[in-house]
PyMOL Python script that loads the backbone (N, CA, C, O; Angstrom):
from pymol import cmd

cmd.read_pdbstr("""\
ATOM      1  N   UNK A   1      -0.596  13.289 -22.572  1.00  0.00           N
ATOM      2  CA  UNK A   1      -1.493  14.326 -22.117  1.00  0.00           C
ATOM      3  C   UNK A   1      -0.686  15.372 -21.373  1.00  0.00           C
ATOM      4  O   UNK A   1       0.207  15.192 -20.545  1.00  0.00           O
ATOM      5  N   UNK A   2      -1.231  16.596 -21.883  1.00  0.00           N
ATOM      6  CA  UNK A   2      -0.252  17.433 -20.687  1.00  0.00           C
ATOM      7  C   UNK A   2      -0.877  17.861 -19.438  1.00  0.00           C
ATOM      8  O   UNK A   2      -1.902  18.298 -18.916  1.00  0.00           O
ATOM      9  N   UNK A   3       0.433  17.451 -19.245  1.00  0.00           N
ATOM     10  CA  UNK A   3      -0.188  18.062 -17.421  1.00  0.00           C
ATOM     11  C   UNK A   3      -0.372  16.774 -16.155  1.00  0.00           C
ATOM     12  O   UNK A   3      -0.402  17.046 -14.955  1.00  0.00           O
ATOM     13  N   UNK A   4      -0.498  15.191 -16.775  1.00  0.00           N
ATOM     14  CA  UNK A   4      -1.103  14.060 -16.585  1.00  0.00           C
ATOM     15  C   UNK A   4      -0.540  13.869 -15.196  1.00  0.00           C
ATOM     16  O   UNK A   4       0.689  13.900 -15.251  1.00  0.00           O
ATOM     17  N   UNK A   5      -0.865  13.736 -14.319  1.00  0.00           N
ATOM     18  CA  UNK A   5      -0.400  13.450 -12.788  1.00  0.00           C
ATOM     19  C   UNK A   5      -1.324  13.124 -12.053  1.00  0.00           C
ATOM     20  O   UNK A   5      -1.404  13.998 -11.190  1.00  0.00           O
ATOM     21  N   UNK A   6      -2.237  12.196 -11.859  1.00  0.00           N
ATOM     22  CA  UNK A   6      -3.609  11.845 -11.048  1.00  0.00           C
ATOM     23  C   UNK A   6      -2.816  11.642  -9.598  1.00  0.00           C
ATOM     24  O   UNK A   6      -1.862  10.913  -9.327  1.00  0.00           O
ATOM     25  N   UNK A   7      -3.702  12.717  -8.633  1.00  0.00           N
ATOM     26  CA  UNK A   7      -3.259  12.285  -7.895  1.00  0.00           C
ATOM     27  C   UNK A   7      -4.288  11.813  -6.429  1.00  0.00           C
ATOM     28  O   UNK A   7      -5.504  11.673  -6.560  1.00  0.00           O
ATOM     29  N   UNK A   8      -3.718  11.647  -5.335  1.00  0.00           N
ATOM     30  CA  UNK A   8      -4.984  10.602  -4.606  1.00  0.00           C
ATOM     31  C   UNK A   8      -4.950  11.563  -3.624  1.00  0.00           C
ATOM     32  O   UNK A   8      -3.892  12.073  -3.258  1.00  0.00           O
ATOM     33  N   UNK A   9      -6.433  11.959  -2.994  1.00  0.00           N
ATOM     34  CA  UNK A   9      -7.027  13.030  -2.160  1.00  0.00           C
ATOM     35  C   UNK A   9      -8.156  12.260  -1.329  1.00  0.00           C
ATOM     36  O   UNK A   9      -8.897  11.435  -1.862  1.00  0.00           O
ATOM     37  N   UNK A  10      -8.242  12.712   0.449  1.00  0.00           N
ATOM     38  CA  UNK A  10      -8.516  12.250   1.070  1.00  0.00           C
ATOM     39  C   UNK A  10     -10.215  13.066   0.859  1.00  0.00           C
ATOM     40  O   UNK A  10     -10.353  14.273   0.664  1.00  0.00           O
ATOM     41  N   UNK A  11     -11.343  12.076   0.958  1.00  0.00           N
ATOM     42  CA  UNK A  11     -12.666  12.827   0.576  1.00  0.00           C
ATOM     43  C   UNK A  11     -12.931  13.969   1.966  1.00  0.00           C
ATOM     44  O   UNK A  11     -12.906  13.697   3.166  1.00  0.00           O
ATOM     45  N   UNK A  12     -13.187  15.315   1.293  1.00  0.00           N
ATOM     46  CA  UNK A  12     -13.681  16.040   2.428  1.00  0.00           C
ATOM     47  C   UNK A  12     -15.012  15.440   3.279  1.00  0.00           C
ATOM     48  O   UNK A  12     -15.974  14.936   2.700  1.00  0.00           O
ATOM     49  N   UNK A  13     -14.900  15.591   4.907  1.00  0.00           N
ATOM     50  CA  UNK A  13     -16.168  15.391   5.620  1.00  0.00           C
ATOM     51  C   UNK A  13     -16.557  13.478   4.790  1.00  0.00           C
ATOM     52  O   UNK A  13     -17.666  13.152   4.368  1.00  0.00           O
ATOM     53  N   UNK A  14     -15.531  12.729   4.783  1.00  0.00           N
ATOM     54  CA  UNK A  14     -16.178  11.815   4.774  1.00  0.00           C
ATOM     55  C   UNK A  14     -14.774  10.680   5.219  1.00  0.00           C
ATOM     56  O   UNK A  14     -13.676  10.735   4.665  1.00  0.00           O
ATOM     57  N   UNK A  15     -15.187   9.580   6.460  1.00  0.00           N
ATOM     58  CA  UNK A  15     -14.471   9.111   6.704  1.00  0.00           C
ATOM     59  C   UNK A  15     -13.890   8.044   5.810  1.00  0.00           C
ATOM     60  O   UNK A  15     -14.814   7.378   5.343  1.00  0.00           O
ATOM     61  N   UNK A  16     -12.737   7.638   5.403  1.00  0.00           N
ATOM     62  CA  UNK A  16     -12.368   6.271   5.030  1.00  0.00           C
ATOM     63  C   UNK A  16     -12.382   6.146   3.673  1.00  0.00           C
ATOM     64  O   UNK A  16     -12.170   5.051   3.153  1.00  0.00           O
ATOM     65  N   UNK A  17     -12.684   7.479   2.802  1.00  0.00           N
ATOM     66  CA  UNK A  17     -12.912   7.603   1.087  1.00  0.00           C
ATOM     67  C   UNK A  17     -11.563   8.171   0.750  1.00  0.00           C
ATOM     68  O   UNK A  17     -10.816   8.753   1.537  1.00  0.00           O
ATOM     69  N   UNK A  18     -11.349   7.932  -0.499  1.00  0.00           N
ATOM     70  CA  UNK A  18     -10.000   8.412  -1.397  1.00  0.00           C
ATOM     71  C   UNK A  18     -10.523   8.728  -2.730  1.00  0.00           C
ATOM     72  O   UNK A  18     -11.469   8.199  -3.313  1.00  0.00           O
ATOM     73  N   UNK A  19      -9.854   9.552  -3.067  1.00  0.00           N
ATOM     74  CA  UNK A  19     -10.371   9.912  -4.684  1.00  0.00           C
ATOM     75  C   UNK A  19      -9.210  10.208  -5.291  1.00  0.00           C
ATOM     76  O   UNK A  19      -8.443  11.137  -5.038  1.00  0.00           O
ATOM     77  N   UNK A  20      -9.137   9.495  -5.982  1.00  0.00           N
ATOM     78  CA  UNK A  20      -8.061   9.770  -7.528  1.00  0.00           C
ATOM     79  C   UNK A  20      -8.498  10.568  -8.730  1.00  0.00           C
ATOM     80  O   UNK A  20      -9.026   9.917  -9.631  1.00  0.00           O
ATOM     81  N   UNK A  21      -8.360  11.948  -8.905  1.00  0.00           N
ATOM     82  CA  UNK A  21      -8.357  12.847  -9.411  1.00  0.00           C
ATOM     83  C   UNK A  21      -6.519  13.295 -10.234  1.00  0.00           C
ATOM     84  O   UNK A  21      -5.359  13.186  -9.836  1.00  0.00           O
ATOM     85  N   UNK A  22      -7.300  13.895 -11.732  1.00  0.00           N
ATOM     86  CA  UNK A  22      -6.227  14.540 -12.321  1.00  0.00           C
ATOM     87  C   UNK A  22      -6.948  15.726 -13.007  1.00  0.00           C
ATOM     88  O   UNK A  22      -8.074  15.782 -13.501  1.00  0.00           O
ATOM     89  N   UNK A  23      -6.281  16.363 -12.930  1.00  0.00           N
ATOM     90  CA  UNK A  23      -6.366  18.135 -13.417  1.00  0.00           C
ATOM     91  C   UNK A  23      -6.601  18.163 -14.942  1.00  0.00           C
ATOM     92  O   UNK A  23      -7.481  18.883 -15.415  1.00  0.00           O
ATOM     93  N   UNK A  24      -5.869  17.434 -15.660  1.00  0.00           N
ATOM     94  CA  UNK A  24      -5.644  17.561 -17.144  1.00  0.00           C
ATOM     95  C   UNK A  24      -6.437  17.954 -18.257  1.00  0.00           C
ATOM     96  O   UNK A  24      -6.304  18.606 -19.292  1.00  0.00           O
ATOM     97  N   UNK A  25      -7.207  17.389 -17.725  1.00  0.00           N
ATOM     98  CA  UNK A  25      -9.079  16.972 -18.716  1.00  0.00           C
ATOM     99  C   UNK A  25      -8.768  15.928 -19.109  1.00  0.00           C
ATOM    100  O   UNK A  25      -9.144  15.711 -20.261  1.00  0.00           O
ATOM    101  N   UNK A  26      -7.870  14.649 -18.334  1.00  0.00           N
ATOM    102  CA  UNK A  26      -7.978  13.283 -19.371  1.00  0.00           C
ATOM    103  C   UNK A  26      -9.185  12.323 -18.521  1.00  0.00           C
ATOM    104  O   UNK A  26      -9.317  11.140 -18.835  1.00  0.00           O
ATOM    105  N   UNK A  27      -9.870  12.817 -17.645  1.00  0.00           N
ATOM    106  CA  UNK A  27     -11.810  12.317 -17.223  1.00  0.00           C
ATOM    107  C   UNK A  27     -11.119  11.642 -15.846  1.00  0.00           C
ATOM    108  O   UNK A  27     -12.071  11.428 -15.096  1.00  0.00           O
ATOM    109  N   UNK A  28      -9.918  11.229 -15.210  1.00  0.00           N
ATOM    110  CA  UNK A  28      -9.611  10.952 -13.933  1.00  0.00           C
ATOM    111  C   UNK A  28     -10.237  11.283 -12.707  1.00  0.00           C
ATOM    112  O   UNK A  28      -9.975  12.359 -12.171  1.00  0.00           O
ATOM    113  N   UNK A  29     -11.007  10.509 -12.218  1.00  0.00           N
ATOM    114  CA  UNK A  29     -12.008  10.655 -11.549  1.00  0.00           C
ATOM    115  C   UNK A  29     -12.888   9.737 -10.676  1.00  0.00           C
ATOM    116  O   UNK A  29     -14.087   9.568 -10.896  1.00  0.00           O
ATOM    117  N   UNK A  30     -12.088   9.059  -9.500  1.00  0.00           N
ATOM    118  CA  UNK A  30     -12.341   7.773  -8.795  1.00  0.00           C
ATOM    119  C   UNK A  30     -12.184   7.472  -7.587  1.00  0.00           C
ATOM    120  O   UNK A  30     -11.068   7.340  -7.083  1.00  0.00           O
ATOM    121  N   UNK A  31     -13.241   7.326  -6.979  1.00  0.00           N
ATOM    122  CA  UNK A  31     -13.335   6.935  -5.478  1.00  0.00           C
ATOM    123  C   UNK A  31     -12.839   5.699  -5.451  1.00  0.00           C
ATOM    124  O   UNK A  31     -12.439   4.945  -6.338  1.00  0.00           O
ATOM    125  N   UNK A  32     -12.945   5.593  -4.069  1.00  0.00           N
ATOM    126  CA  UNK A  32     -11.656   4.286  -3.391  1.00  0.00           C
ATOM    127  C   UNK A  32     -12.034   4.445  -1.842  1.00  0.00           C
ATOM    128  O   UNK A  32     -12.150   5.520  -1.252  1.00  0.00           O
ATOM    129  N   UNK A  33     -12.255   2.763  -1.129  1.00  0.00           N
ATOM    130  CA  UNK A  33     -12.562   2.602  -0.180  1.00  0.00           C
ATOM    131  C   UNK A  33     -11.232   2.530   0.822  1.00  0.00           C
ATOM    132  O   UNK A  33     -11.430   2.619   2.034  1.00  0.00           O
ATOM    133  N   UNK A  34      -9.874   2.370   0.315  1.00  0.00           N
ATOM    134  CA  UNK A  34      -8.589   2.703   1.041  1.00  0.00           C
ATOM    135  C   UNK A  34      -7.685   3.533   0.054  1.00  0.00           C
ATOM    136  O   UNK A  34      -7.861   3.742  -1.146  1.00  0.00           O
ATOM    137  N   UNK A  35      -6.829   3.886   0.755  1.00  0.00           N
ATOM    138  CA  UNK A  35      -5.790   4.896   0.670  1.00  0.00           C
ATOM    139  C   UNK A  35      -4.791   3.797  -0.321  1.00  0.00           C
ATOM    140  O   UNK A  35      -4.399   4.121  -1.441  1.00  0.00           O
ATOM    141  N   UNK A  36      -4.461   2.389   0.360  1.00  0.00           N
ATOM    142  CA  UNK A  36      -3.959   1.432  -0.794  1.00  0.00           C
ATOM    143  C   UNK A  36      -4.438   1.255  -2.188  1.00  0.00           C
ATOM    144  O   UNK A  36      -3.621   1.049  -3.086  1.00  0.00           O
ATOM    145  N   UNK A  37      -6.222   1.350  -2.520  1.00  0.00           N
ATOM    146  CA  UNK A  37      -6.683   1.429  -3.532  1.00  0.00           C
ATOM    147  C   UNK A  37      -6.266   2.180  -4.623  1.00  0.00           C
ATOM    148  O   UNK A  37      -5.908   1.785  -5.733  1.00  0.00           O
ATOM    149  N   UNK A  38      -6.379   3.647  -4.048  1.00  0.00           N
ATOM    150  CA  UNK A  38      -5.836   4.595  -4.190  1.00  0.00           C
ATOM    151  C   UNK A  38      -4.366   5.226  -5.119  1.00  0.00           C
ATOM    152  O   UNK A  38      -4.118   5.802  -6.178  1.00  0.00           O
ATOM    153  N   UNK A  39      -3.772   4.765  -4.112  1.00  0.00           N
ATOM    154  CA  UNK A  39      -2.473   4.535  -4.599  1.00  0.00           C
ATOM    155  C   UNK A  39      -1.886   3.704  -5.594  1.00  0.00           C
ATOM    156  O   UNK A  39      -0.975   4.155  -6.290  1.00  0.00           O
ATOM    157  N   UNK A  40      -2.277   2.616  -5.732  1.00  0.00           N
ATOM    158  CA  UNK A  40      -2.286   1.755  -6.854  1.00  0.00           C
ATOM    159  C   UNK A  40      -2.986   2.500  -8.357  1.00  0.00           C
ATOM    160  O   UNK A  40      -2.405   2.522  -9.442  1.00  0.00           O
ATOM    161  N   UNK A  41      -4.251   3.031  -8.099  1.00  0.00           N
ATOM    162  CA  UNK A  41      -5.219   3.536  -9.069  1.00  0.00           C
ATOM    163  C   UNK A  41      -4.124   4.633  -9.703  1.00  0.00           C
ATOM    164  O   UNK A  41      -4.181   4.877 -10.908  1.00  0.00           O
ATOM    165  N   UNK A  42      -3.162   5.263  -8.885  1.00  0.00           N
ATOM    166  CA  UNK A  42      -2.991   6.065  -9.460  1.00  0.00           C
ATOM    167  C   UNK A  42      -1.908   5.906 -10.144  1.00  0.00           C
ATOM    168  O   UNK A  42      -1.713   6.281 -11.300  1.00  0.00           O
ATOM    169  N   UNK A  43      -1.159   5.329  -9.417  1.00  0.00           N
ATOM    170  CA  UNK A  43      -0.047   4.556 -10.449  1.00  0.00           C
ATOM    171  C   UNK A  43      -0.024   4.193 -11.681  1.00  0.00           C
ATOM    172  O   UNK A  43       0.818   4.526 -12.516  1.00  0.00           O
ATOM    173  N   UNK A  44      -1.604   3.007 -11.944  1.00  0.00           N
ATOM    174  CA  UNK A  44      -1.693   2.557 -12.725  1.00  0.00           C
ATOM    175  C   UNK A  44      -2.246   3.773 -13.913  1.00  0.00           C
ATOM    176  O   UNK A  44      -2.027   3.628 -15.115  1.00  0.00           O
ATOM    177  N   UNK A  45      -2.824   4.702 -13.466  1.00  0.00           N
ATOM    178  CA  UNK A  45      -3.162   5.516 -14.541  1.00  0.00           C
ATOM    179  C   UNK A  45      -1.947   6.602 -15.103  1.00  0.00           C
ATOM    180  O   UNK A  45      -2.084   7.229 -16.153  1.00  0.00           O
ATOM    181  N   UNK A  46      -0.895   6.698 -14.336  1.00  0.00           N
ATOM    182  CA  UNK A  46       0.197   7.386 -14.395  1.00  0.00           C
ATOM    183  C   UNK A  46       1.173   6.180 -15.428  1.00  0.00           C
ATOM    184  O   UNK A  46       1.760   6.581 -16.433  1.00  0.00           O
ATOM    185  N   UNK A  47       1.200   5.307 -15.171  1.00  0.00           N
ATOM    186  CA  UNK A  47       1.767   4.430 -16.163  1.00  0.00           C
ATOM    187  C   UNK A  47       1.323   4.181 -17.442  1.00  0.00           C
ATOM    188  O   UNK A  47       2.021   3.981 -18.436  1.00  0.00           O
ATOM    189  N   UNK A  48       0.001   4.207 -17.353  1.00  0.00           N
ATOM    190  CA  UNK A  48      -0.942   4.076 -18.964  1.00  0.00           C
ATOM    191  C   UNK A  48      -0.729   5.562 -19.988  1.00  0.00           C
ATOM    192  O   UNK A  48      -0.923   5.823 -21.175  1.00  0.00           O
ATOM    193  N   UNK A  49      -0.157   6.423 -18.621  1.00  0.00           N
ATOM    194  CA  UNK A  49      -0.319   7.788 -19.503  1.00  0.00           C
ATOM    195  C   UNK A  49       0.955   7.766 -20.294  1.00  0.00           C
ATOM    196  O   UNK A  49       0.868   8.199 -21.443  1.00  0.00           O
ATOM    197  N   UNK A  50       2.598   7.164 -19.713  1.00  0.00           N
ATOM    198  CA  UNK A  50       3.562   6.897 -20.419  1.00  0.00           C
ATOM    199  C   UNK A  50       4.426   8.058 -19.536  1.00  0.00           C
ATOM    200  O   UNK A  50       4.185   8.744 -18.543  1.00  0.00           O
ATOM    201  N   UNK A  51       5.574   7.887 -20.467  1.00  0.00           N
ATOM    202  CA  UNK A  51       6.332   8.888 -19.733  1.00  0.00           C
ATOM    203  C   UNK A  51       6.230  10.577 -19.993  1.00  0.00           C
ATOM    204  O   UNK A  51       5.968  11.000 -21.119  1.00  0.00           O
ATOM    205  N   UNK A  52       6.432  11.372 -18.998  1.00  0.00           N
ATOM    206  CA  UNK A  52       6.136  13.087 -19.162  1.00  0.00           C
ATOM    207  C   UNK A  52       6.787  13.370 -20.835  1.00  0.00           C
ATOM    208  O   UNK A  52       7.494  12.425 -21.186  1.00  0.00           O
ATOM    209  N   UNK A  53       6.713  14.041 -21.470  1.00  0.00           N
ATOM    210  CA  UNK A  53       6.757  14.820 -22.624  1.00  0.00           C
ATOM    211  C   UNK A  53       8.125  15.693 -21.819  1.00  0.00           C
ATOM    212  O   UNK A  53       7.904  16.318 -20.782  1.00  0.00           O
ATOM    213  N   UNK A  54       9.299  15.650 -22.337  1.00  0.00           N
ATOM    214  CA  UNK A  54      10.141  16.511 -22.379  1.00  0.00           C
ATOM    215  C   UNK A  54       9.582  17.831 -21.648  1.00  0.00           C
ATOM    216  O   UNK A  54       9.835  18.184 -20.496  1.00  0.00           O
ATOM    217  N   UNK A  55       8.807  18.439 -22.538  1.00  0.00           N
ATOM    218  CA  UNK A  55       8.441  19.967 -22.269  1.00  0.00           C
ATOM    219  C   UNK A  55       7.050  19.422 -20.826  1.00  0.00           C
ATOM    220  O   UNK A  55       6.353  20.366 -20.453  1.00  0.00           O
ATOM    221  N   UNK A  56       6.835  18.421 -20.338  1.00  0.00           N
ATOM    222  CA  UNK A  56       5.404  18.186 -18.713  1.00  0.00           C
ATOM    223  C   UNK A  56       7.121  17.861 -18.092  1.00  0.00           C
ATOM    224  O   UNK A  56       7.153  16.630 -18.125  1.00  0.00           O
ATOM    225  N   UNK A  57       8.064  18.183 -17.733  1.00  0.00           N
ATOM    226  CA  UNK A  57       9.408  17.686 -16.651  1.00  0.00           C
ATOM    227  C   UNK A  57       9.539  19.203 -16.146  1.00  0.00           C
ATOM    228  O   UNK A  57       9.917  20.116 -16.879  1.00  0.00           O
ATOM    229  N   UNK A  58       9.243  19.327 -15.038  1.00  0.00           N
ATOM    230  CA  UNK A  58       9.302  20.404 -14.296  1.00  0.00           C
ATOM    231  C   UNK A  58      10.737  20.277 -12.580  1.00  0.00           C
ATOM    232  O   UNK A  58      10.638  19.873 -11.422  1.00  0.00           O
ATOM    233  N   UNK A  59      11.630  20.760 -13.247  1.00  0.00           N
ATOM    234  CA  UNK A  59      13.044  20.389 -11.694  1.00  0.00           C
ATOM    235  C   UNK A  59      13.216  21.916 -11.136  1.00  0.00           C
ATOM    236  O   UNK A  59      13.125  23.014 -11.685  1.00  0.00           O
ATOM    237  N   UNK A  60      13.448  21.578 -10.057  1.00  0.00           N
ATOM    238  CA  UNK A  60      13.380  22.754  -8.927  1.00  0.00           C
ATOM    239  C   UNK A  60      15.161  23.208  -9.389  1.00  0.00           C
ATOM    240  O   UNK A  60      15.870  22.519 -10.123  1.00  0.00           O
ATOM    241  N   UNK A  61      15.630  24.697  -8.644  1.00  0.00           N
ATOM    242  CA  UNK A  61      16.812  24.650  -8.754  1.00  0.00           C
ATOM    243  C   UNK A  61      17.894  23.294  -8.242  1.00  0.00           C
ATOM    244  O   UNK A  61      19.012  23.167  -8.743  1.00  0.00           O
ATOM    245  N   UNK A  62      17.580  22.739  -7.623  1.00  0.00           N
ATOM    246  CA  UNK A  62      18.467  21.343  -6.952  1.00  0.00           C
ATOM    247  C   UNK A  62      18.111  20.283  -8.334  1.00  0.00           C
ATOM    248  O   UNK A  62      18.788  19.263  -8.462  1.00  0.00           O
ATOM    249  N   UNK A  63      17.615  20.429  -8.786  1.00  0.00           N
ATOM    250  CA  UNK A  63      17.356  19.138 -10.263  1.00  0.00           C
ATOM    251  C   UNK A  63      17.059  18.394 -10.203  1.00  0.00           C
ATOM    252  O   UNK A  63      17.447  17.431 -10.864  1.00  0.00           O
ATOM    253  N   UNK A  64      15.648  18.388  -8.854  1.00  0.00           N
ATOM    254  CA  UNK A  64      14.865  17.465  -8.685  1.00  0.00           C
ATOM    255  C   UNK A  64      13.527  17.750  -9.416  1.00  0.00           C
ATOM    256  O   UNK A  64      13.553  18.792 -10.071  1.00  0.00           O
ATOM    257  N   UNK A  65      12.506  17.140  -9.446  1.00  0.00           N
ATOM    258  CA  UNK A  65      10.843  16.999  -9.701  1.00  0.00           C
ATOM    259  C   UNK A  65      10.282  17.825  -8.104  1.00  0.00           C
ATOM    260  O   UNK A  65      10.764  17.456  -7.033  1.00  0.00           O
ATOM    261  N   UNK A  66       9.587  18.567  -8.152  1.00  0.00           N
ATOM    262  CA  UNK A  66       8.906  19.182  -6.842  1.00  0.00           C
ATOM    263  C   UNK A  66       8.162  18.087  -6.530  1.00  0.00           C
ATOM    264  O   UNK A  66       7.790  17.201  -7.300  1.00  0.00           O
ATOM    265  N   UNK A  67       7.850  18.250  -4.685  1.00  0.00           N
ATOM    266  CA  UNK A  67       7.504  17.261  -4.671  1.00  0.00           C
ATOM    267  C   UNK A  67       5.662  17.579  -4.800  1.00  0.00           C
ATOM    268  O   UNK A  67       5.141  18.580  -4.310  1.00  0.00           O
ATOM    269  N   UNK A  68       5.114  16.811  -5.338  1.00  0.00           N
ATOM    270  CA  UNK A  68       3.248  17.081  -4.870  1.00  0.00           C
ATOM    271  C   UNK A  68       2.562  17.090  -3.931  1.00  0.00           C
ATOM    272  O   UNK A  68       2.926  16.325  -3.038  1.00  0.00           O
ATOM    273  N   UNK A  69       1.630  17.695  -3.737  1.00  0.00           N
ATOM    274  CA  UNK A  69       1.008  18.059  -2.753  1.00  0.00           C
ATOM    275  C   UNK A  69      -0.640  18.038  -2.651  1.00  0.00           C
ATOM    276  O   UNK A  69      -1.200  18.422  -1.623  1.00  0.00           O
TER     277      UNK A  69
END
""", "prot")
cmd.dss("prot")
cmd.show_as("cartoon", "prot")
cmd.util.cbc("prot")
cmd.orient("prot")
C-alpha cells in the first residue's frame, strides 16, 4: 500500500484512549485502552503491510527515515 504507516495518536479530550490510525485508505482505524495496546497494534499492522516499496523510502539529507510525528 502506498503510503502504509499506522500510526498511534493520543484521543483528543479523552483520558487514557489511543487510536491507531493510517492515512493510506488501507481502513486503519482503532481504539485502544493503553498506549502499550497501541503500540503493538501498530506494529502488527505495519508488519502485515510488508516492507516499504522502494519508491514509500523517504531519507532526509543525513540518510536516515524522518522521524514521525
Amino acid at each position: 500500500m502506498d503510503g502504509h504507516d499506522p500510526q498511534v495518536l493520543m484521543m483528543a479530550d479523552v483520558a487514557d484512549r489511543w487510536v491507531v490510525r493510517c492515512d493510506c485508505g488501507c481502513g486503519v482505524l482503532t481504539e485502544y485502552a493503553t498506549r502499550e495496546e497501541a503500540d503493538e497494534a501498530a506494529e502488527q499492522a505495519r508488519a502485515e503491510a510488508g516492507p516499504p516499496a522502494a519508491s514509500e523510502e523517504v531519507v532526509d539529507d543525513a540518510g536516515r527515515a524522518p522521524e514521525r510525528i
